[in-house]
N, C-alpha and C positions, 0 to 999 in steps of 0.2 A: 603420675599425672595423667590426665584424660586428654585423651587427644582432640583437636575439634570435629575430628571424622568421628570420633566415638560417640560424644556431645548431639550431632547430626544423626547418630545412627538412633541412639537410646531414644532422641524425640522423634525420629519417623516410628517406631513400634509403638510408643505413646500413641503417635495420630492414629496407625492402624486398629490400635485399640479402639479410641474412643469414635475413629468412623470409620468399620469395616468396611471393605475395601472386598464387594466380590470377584472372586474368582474367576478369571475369562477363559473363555474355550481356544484354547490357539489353533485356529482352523488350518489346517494344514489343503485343503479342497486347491483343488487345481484348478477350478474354473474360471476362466478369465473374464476379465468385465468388458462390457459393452460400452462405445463411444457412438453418442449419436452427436453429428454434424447440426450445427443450430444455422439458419438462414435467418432472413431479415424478418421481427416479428412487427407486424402492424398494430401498433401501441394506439391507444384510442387519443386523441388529440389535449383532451383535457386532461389527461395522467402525465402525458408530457407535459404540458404545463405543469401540472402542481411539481412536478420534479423538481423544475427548471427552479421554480418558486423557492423549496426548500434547500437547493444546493449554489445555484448562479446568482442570485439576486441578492443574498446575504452579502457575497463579496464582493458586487458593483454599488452597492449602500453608500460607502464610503467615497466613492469616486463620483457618483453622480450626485452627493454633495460639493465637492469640489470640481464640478464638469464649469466651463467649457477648458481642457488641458491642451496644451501645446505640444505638437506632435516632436518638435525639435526635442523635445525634453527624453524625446524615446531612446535618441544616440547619448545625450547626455548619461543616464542612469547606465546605460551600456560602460559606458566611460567609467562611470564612477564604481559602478560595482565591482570591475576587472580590478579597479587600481586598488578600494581594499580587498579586494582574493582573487588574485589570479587565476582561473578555475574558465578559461575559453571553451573546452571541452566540454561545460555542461551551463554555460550563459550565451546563448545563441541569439545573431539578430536573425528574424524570419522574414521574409517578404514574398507575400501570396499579392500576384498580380497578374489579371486575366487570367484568373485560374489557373494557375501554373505556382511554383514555391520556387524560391532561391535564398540561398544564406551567403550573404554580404559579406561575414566574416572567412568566407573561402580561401584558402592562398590559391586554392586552383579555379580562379573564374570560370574555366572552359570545362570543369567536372563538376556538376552539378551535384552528384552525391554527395552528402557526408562521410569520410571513414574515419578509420579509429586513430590516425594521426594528429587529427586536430578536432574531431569531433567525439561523442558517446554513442551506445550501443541506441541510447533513446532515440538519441538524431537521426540517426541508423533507419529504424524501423517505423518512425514517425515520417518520414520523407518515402520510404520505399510505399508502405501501407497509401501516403496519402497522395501522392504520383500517380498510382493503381486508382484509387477510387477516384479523383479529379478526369484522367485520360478515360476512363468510363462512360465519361456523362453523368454518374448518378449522383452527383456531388459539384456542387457550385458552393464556392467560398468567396464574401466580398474582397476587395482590395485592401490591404493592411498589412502595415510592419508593426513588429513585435517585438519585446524580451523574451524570451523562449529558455525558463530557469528549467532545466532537467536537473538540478543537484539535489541529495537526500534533503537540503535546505535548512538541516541543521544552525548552520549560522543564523538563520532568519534573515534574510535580506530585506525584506519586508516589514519588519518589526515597524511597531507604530513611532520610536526612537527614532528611527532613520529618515524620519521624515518625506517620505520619497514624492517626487512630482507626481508622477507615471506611473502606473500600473505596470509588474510584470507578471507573465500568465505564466502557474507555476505547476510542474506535478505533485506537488507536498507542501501544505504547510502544517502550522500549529495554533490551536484553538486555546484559552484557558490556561496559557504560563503569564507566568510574571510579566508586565510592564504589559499588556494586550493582546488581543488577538492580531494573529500577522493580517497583512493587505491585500498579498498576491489574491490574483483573481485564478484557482483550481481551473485546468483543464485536463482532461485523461492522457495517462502515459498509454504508450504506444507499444511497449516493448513485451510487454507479458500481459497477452488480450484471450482471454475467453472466447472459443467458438466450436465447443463441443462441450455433448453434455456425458458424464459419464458416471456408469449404473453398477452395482455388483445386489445381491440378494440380502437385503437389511440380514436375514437370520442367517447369514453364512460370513457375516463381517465379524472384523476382530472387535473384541469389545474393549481395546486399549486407545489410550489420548496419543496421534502420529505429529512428528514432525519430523523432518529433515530440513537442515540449511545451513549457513554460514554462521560463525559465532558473530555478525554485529549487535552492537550495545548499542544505546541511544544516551548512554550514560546519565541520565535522569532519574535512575532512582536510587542514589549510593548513599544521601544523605537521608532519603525518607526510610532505608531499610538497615543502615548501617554496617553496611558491605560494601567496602570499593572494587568489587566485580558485581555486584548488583546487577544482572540481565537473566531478561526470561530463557533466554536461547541456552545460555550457557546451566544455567539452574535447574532446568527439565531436565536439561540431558544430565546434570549430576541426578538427578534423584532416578533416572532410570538405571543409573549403573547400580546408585548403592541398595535400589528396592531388589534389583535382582541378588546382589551380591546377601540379601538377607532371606532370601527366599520368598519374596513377596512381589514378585515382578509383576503383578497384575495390573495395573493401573498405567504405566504408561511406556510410551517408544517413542522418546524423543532423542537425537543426536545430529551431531555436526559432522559436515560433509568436508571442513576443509579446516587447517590449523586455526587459531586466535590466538590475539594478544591476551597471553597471559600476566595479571598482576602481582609476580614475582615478588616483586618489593612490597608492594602491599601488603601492611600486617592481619587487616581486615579483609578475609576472605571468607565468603559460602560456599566454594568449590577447593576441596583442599589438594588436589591432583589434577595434572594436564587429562583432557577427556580426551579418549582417541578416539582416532575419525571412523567413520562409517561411509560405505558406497554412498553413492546418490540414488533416488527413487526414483522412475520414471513417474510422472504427475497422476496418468490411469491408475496403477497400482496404489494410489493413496483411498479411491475409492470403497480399498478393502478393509478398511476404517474405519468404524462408527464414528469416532468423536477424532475429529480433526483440528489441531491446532496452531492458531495463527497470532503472531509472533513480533512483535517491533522488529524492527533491524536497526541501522542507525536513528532511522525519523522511521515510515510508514513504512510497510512492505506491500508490495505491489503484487501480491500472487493471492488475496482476498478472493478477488473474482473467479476465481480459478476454482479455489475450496467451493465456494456457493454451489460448483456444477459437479460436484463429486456425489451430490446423495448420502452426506452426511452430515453430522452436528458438527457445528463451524465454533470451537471454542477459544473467543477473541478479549485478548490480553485489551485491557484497560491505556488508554493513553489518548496524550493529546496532539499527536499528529494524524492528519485525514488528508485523503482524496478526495476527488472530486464529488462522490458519491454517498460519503458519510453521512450526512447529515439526514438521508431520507432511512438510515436505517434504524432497525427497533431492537432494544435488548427482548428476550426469549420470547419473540415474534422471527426475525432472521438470524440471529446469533444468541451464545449464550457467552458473558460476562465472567471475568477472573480477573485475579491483581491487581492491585492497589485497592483490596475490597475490604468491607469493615462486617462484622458478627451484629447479627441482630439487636443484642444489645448496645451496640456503638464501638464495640472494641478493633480497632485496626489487625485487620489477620495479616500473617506472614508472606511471604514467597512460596508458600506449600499451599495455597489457598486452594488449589484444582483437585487437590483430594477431596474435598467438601462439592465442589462441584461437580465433580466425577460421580461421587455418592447420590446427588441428587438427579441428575440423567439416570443414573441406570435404576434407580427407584420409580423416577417416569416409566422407564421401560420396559418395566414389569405391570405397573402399576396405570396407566395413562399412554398406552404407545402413541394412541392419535395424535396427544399433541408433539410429539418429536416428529412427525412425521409430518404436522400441519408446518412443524420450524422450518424441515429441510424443502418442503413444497412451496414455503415463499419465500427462501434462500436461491432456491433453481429460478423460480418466475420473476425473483428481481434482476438476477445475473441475461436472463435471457430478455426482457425486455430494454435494462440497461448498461449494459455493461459490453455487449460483441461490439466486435467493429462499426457495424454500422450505427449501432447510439450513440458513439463515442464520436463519431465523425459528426455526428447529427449535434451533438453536446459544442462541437467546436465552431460548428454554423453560429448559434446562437450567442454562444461568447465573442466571435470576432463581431457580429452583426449591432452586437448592444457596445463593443470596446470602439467600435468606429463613431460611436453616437456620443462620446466623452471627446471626441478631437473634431473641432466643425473644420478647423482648417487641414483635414487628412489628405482630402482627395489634391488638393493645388500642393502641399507639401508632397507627396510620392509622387507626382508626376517627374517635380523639381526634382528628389531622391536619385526616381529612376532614370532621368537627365544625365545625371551625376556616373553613376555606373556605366550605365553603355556611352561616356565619352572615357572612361576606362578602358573600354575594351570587353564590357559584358554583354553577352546575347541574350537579351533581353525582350518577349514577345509582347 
């Protein structure tokens, strides 16, 4: 009887058959890459705009059909969303007043930080970052409370089902599943931001597809692939073990940095053995990487902007959760596309589809260097104009600017709000 590893192995020789798979130079070169520090880049006024156009305004569509909304409705969803998923750690109220932030939901009114006892890493870094740039001067945010979703958003809180009064502003949702596109209104996560750009010498890079990370699954694609471990994370890193274990390790280096839920019980597996872990990368050292690959996690992965500043081909898994930023991006214009892909004839390919893609870069490569080169030039120039800290802070200006223009009655409600708190006992400026 053929085992399913055998089954798997007999059809990756097939693939390498039918798309050879050249051979990469395993550079051994010592020479370390260079980080350069990115500042504030002065984006011409009308490119901000059209930004704002293709990513903000899709998701105040919906709301400024149903404006004018009632700001009470803001604690209510608060309410409502705790009681189906308990989840306070990443559904935060926020209150920006007189340029200063506070979270309501605090046990400790007199410690204004977030930490990890009742808050997330998000809150974390979204409060430190945005403290720093408020106490600067160079940043002024209007008055306004919020839902503040940090969760991968999996559930969809948002979902067009739930009918929600209110808006909450979200790091993640999902475009393109069943029953609608979600509601949240995208603003930038905070916790894994871009602000350096980092170089190694195209011709001295590996010519293999990198990841490292966590095995999260998004669990979305078990029925369309018919594997219940179905995930790219997990998948890559089986075909690097079994290409190497056939002598053909060229094509990719992807593995997981930390244990995953393995589907034991599950009869239907594409991974037929626990993968074992592998160190973690430091983020520079990915640089030495032509084709860099980025990855679902539960919903989106947030380390996108990261890749754009590496100076390499950014090769981005198929799906329908985005950031804030998705929408202004181009298939092989910024990235190049894989998974959940179909063959020119119309035929659905596999979970192996990056061989075919893999095949087609490095046939660029030889063949057409400029345009790789033109990919990773406006991969860098969009991460640097939108994507560091300060666009992102700048992205938040605009969203709370246009979310206070959905509640006419805000400003007489927060005063009443912050009434409310400092007869608590909050210091409130």
């Amino acid at each position: 009887m053929v085992s399913m590893y055998g089954l798997l192995a007999a059809g990756a020789m097939l693939l390498s058959m039918a798309v050879p798979i050249v051979a990469a130079e395993q550079s051994s070169n010592s020479l370390s890459y260079l980080e350069v520090p990115l500042g504030k880049y002065r984006l011409e006024h009308e490119e901000w705009l059209s930004f704002l156009r293709e990513n903000m305004d899709p998701d105040f569509e919906y709301w400024r059909a149903r404006a004018p909304l009632k700001s009470a409705d803001i604690l209510a969803l608060h309410n409502k969303t705790l009681t189906r998923m308990y989840i306070p750690a990443v559904m935060q109220l926020v209150l920006i007043y007189n340029n200063k932030v506070y979270w309501p939901a605090n046990p400790d009114m007199h410690r204004g930080e977030p930490n990890r006892t009742w808050s997330s890493w998000y809150n974390e870094m979204f409060h430190r970052r945005l403290v720093k740039a408020l106490a600067s001067g160079r940043l002024k945010l209007p008055n306004a409370l919020f839902l503040y979703n940090t969760d991968d958003n999996a559930p969809r809180f948002q979902a067009p089902s739930t009918d929600p009064s209110v808006p909450m502003l979200s790091i993640i949702k999902s475009l393109g599943l069943q029953g609608g596109d979600d509601l949240d209104i995208l603003v930038p996560q905070m916790f894994n931001v871009p602000n350096s750009l980092y170089t190694h010498p195209w011709h001295l890079k590996q010519d293999r597809a990198f990841f490292r990370g966590i095995g999260f699954c998004s669990n979305l694609w078990q029925k369309h692939y018919g594997f219940d471990d179905a995930c790219a994370r997990l998948y890559l890193s089986y075909l690097t073990i079994r290409d190497q274990e056939l002598g053909n390790g060229t094509a990719l280096d992807a593995a997981l940095v930390e244990k995953y839920p393995f589907f034991e019980s599950h009869p239907k597996k594409s991974v037929p053995f626990a993968l074992p872990i592998q160190p973690r990368v430091e983020f520079g050292e990915h640089t030495r990487y032509k084709w860099l690959l980025h990855l679902e996690g539960i919903t989106a992965s947030n380390r996108l902007g990261q890749l754009f500043l590496a100076n390499s081909v950014v090769l981005f898994q198929r799906s329908p959760y985005i950031e804030y930023f998705y929408r202004s991006l181009r298939p092989w214009q910024h990235y190049v596309p894989f998974w959940n892909a179909t063959a020119a004839d119309g035929t659905p390919l596999g979970m192996d589809d990056v061989y075919g893609t893999l095949a087609e870069l490095r046939r660029l490569d030889r063949e057409q260097p400029e345009r790789l080169q033109e990919m990773v030039r406006h991969a860098n120039n969009f991460a640097i104009k939108f994507l560091t800290p300060y666009a992102r802070f700048r992205y938040y200006n605009a969203v709370l600017t246009n979310y206070r223009k959905l509640f006419p009655d805000h400003d007489a409600f927060l005063e009443q709000y912050v009434a409310g708190l400092r007869a608590k006992g909050w210091k409130i400026d």
